[in-house]
N, C-alpha and C positions, 0 to 999 in steps of 0.2 A: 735437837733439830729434827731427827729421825719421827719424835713424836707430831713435832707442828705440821710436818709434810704427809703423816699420815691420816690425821685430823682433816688438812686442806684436802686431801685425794680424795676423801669419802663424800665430803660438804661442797668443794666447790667444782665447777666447771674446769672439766680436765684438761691441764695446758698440752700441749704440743711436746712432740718427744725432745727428751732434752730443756728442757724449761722449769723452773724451780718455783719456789715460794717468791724467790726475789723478783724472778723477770713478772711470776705470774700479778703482783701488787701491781708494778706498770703497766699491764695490760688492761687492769682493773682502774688504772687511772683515768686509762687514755677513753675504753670506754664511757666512762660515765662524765667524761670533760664534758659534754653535749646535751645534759639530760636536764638541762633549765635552763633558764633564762638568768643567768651569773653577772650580766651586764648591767643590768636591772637595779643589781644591790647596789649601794652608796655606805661610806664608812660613817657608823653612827657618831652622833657627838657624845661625850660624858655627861650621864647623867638624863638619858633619852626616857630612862624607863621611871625616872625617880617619881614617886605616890602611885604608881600602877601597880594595879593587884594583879597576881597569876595563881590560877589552879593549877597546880601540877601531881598530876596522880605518879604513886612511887615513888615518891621524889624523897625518902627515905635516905636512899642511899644511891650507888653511880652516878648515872647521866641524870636522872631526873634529880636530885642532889646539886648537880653541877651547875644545871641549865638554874637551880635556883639559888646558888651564889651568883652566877655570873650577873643576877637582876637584882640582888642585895648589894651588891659594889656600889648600885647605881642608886639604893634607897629606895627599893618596891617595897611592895607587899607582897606575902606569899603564904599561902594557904597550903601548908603541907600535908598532902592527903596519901595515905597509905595504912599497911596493917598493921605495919611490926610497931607493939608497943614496949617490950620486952629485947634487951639482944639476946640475939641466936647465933651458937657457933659457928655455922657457916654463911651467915648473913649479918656482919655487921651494923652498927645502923638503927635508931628508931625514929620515929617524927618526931620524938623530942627533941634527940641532940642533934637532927637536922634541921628543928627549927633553933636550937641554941646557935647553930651554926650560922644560918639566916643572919640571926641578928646581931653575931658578931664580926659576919662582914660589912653591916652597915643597914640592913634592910630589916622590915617586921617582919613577926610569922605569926602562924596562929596552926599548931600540931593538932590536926583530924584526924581520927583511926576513924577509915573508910574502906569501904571493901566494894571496889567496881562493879562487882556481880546482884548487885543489893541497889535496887532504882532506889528505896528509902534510904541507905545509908550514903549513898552520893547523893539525893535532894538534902539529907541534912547537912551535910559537910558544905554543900553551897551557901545555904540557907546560915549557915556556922561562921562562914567566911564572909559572906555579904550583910551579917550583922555588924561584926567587927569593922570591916573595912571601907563599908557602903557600896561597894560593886565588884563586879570581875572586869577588866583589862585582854585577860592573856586566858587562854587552858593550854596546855601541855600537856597529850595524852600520850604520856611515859608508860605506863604499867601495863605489864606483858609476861606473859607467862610462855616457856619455852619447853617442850620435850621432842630431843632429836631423835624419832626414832619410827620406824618401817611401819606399815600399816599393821601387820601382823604383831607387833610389839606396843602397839599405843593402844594401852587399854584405852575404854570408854570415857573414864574419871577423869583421863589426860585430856582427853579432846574437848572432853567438854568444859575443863578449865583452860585450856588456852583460847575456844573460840569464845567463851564465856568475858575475860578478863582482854582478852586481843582486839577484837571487832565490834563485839558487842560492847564493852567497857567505852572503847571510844564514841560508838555510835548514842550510847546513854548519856558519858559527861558530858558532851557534847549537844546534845536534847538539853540536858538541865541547864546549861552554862546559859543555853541561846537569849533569851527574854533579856540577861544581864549584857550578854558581849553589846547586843543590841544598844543599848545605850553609853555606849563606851565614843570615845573618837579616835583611836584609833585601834578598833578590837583584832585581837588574833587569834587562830587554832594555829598550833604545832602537833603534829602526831608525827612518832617515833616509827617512823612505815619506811620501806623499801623501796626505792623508784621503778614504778610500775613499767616501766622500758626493757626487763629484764622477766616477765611475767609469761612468756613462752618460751622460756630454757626449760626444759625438760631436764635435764641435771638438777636444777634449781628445789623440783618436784622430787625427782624418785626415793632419795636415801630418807627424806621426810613431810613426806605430803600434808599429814594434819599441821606442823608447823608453819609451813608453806602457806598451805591457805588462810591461817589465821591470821599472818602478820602480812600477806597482801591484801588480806581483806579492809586491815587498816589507811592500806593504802585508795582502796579504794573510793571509803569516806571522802580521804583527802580531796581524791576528784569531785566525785557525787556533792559535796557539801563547796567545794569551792565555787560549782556551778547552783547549789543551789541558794548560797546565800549573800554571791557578787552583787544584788541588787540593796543589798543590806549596808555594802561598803565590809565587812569581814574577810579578811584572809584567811583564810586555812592552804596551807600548805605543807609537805613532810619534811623532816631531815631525816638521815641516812647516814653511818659512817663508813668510808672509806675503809679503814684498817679496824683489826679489831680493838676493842676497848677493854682494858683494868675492870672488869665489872667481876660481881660474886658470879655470875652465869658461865661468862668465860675460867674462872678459876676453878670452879666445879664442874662444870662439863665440857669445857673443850680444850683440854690438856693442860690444865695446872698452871703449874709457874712458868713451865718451858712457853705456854702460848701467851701468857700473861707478859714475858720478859719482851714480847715482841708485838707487844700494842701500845697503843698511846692510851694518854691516859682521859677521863670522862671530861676533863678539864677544856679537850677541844672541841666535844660537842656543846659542851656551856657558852664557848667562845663564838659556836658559828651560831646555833641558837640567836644568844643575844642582836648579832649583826641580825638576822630575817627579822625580831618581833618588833624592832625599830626604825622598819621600812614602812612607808603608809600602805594602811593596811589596801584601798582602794588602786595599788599600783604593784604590787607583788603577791598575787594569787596563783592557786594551782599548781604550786612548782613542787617537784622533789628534787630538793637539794640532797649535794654531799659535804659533809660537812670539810674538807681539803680543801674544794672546792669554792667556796663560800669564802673563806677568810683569804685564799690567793685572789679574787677579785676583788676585797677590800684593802689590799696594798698588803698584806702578812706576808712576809716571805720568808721565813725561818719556821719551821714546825719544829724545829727539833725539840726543842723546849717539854711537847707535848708528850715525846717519847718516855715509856715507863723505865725502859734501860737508856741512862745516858751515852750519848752516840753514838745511836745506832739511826743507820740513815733510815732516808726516809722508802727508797727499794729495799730492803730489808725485812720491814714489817711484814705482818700475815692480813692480807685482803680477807673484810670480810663475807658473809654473804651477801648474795643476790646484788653484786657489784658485776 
């Protein structure tokens, strides 16, 4: 506990004297109840996504993983784009056995080793996928590169792969995808961005700037592209999680097992996912969702389920950032 509360002091917006990890997750709730349009959503039927194809870059392993069973339950397609071809000790995971995984919950895959910083190796991976499958449906710009750390500390190499893979990765799938989403009926962008409502906390900035701006910069698209391609009928909109999540990221750099034992697991950003890319796309744009959030306005009322330690409530959890 000592670890996750010093982890949370460094990263997050400092609670009030006397206030904890616990009360600080509810605070983190209450703000962000407000940060979309949650009314909006409708609870999908079975089988909303089934023949729809999704690009999800990352989608290897965690959320981007998750977000692609959650559309294999239902019988998509899915275009598993990412690097790791090989496992790595501390990244489980390849686009193989994520697409084995694909289509042993029910969905197709088609495993791309693609690297977002590469305009040619994302046109081919599209190009790979719209062979197979005859179009794109869905992108999911999952893939994100993270280094928590002070100006003085972030070499050059860091910054320029997280704003490389962060802002520009989305801004490029997102270029290639367009020509296809275009003929879709009912196309989506999902990017893994931060609800830009929290984008002048200063807190937010200091302990790690270059991260900061890379992964609002994601969010930015969201806006920028929601508006500029509402005439197209395309949604783009972010999701966000609430608590942190079971990912290789959190288990590597933000305290182990102790912060790991206190998130949920990728499995409820797959859950709220699925709820947004099943809404027409011409009537839920623009929004940064959180993924809590999202499944309590489709009638969910038990999260627990999601927790990586079984029962442990749900003020308990570690809030994540820019929440």
């Amino acid at each position: 506990m000592q670890r996750v509360q010093q982890i949370m002091g460094q990263l997050q917006p400092q609670p009030t004297a006397g206030m904890d990890v616990q009360l600080d997750v509810k605070a983190a709730r209450d703000r962000s109840a407000n940060g979309a349009n949650y009314s909006a959503l409708t609870a999908p039927s079975s089988g909303s996504l089934r023949g729809k194809t999704l690009f999800i870059s990352g989608a290897s392993r965690g959320i981007g993983l998750a977000i692609a069973l959650a559309a294999a339950k239902d019988g998509a397609n899915v275009i598993v784009a990412a690097k790791t071809t090989q496992p790595q000790p501390r990244l489980p995971g390849t686009i193989y056995t994520a697409a084995a995984e694909v289509e042993a919950a029910g969905g197709k895959a088609l495993a791309v080793q693609c690297d977002i910083r590469s305009e040619e190796s994302v046109k081919a991976a599209i190009e790979a996928g719209v062979a197979k499958f005859g179009g794109i449906d869905i992108l999911v710009n999952n893939a994100s590169a993270i280094s928590l750390t002070a100006t003085e500390d972030t070499s050059m190499k860091k910054y320029d792969l997280m704003h490389q893979i962060n802002a520009r990765g989305t801004f490029l799938c997102t270029k290639l995808a367009l020509p296809y989403l275009r003929k879709s009926s009912n196309p989506h962008v999902l990017t893994l961005g931060p609800p830009i409502s929290a984008v002048k906390n200063s807190q937010w900035w200091a302990p790690h700037p270059a991260y900061t701006a890379a992964k609002y910069g994601m969010s930015l698209y969201t806006m920028a592209h929601a508006a500029e391609f509402k005439s197209d009928g395309i949604a783009v909109n972010s999701l966000w999680p609430l608590t942190t999540i079971a990912t290789a990221a959190v288990q590597n750099l933000l305290g182990g097992s102790e912060m790991v034992n206190r998130s949920r697991t990728p499995a409820i950003m797959g859950d709220a996912a699925y709820v947004i890319l099943t809404q027409p796309s011409r009537q839920v744009t623009g929004q940064f969702f959180v993924d809590e959030h999202v499944l309590r306005a489709v009638g969910v009322k038990d999260l627990g389920k999601y927790a990586v330690t079984p029962g442990t409530k749900d003020d308990e959890l570690a809030p994540d950032f820019f929440v």
